[in-house]
N, C-alpha and C positions, 0 to 999 in steps of 0.2 A: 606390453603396456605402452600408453600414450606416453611418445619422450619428454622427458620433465624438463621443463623449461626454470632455470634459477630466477627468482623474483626477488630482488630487493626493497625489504621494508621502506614507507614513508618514512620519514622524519617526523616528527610532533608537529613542527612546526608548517609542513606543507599538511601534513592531516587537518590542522588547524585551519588554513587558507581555503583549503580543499570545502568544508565543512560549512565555511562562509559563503561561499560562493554559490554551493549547494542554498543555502538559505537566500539568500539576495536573489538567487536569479526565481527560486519557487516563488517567493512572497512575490514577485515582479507579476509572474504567470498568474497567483491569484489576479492581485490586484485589479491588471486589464482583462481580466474573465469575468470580474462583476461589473467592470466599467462598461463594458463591449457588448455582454448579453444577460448577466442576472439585472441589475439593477434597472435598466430603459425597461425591461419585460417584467417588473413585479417578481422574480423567483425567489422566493425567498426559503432558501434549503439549507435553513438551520443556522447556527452558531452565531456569532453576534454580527457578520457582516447579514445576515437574514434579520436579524432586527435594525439594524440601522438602515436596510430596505424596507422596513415596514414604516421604522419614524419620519425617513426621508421622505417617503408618499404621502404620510398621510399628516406631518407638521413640515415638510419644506426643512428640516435640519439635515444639515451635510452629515452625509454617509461617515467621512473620514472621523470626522469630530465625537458624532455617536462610537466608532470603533474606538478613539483615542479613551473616548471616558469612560468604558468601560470596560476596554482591554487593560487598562495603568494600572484603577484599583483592583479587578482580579488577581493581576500578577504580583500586587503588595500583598494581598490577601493569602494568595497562595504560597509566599515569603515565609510571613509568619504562621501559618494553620499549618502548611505540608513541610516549612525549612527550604533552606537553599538549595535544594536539588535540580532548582531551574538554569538558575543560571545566565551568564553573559550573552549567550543564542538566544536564549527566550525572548529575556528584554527587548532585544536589539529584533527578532521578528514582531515582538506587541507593538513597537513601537514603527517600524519601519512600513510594515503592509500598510495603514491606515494614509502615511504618505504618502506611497503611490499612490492610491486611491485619490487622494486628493489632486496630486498632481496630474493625472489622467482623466480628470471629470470630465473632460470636455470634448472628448474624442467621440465619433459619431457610434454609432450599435452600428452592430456587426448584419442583425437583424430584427426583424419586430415579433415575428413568427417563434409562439412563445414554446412551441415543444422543438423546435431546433433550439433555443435558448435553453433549454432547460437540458437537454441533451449533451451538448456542446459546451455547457457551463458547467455540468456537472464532470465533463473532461479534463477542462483546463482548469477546473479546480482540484480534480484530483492529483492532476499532474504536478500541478502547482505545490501541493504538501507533500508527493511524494516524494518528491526533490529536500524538500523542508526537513522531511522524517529523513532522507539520506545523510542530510547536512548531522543528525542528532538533535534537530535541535524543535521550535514549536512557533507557532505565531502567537499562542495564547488563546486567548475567548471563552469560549463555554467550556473546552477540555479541562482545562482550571478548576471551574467550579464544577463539573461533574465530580473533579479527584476531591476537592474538597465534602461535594455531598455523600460521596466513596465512603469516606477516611468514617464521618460520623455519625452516619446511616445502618451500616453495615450492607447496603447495596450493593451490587456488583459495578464495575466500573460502567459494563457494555449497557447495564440496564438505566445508570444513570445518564451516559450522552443520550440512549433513544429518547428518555425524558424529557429531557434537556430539546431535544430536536423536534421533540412530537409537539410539544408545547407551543414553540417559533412555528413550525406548518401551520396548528391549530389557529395561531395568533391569524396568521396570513389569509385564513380562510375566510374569518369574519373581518380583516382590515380588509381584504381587494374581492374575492371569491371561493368557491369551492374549485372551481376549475384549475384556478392558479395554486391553489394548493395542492393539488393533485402532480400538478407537475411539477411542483419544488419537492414531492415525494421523488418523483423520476429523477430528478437534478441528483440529490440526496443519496440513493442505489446507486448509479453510476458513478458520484464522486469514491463510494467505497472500493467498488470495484476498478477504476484507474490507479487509486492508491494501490492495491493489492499487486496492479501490473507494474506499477514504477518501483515497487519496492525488488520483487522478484525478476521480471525484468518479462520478456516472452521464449526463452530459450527453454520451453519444455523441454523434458528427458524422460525418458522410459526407466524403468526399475523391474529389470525380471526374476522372479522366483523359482528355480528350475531344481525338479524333484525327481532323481534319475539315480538309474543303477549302473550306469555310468561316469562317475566322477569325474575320473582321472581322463577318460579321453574326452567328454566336454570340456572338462578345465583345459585342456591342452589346446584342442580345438578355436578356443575364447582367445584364449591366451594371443595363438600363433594367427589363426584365421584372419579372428575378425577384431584383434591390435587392443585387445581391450580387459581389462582386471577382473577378477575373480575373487570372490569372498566367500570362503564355506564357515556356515552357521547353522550351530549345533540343536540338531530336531530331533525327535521322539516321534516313530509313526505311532498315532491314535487307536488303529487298528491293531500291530504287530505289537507294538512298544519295543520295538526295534532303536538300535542308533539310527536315523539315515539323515545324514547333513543335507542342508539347502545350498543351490546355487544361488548368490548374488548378482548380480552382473546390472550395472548401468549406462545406458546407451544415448543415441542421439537417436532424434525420430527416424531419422535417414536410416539408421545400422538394423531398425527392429525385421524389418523381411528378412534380412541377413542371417540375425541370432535366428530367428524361428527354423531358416534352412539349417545350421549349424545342428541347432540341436533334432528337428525331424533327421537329421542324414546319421550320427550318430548313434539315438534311444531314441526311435519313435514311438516310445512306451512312454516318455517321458512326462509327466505334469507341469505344466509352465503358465505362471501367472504376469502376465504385463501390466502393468499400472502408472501414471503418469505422476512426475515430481515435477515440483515449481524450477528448482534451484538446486545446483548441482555444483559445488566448488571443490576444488581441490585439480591432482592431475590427471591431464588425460578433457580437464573440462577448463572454461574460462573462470578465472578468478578475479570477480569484481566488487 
């Protein structure tokens, strides 16, 4: 086994700090990602900072101010319809993004060239919430009123934000073009897909399935070899209806030629499935 390292719990009170920091610096990353490249380029990919780029173009009202008025009543609304389960972080990101925004109007774009904008925006806005989502906590906007259309609908959550999003694209099409909608679709995929990477982070890992008549000298092999745990998991052949346990074993990409020697030099008879996990905690891996 990978030597256990002892970790000592946060405190409440740094978890708390912790949590905040994560929020302030995400909402920040939004912020100058619509200043710098959604907003000067029309991208408008969804949720209410995509409308306050659509009213800002086409009535001249500031971005921040559209976000303020109707990020405040969502997150009253969602008070009373959903209950307090928002919270002191919510607020404090409804209310907070919009000021950056405001305070940063004035800074020059990044670029004019609207599929790096959209690209590149759809980055730093995912990064931006995924920091947000670390902190626990929310900026507000449409997510709100998707839970609320959720709660009374009987919708699905996923199916009420696409709504929610497909609308604001929709809206953008006939405020600026088809084109620009097209690319706050792209902005839009890639914001999901950064949140997925900030959340789980890129530290892929392998997870092997190893079906051998050999147990005990794989398991030994894993064990001594190649420094790493074993977990047998109790199977049924389909065929036989036999016991025959599964080997577990989770690696680092680096280890998988290793485990495949391991187990080829042992049971080269052996069935072995590789498969890739996001996230991997505990020992022997980082805990973050």
């Amino acid at each position: 086994m990978k030597k256990k390292r002892n970790r000592q719990p946060r405190s409440k009170t740094a978890t708390l700090i912790l949590d905040y920091l994560y929020l302030l610096f995400g909402a920040t990353i939004v912020a100058l990602t619509f200043n710098l490249l959604l907003f000067p380029n029309k991208i408008a990919s969804g949720g209410v900072s995509g409308i306050s780029i659509i009213t800002g173009h086409l009535f001249g009202i500031e971005p921040g101010f559209v976000q303020w008025g109707l990020n405040i009543p969502l997150f009253i609304a969602g008070v009373i319809l959903l209950g307090r389960q928002f919270g002191l972080k919510t607020l404090v990101g409804t209310l907070y993004l919009p000021f950056v925004v405001i305070l940063t109007k004035d800074l020059e774009p990044i670029t004019h060239e609207p599929f790096l904008a959209a690209l590149f925006g759809g980055i730093g806005v995912g990064v931006g919430i995924g920091f947000v989502f670390k902190g626990k906590a929310s900026t507000g906007g449409t997510d709100l009123a998707a839970q609320i259309i959720h709660k009374y609908t009987g919708l699905t959550l996923g199916v009420c934000v696409l709504m929610i999003d497909g609308l604001i694209v929709l809206a953008s099409a006939f405020a600026f073009n088809i084109e620009l909608a097209l690319y706050a679709l792209i902005s839009l995929f890639v914001t999901g897909k950064t949140i997925d990477m900030v959340q789980v982070g890129l530290g892929y890992a392998k997870v092997a399935f190893i079906v051998t008549e050999q147990q005990e000298k794989l398991r030994s092999a894993i064990l001594n070899d190649l420094d790493r745990g074993v977990t047998k998991l109790a199977a049924t052949g389909g065929y036989t209806e036999q016991e025959r346990p599964v080997l577990l074993c989770v690696v680092n990409q680096t280890e998988v030629s290793k485990l495949k020697d391991i187990v080829h030099t042992n049971d080269p008879n052996a069935f072995v499935i590789v498969t890739d996990t996001n996230e991997v905690l505990g020992q022997g891996f980082n805990y973050k």
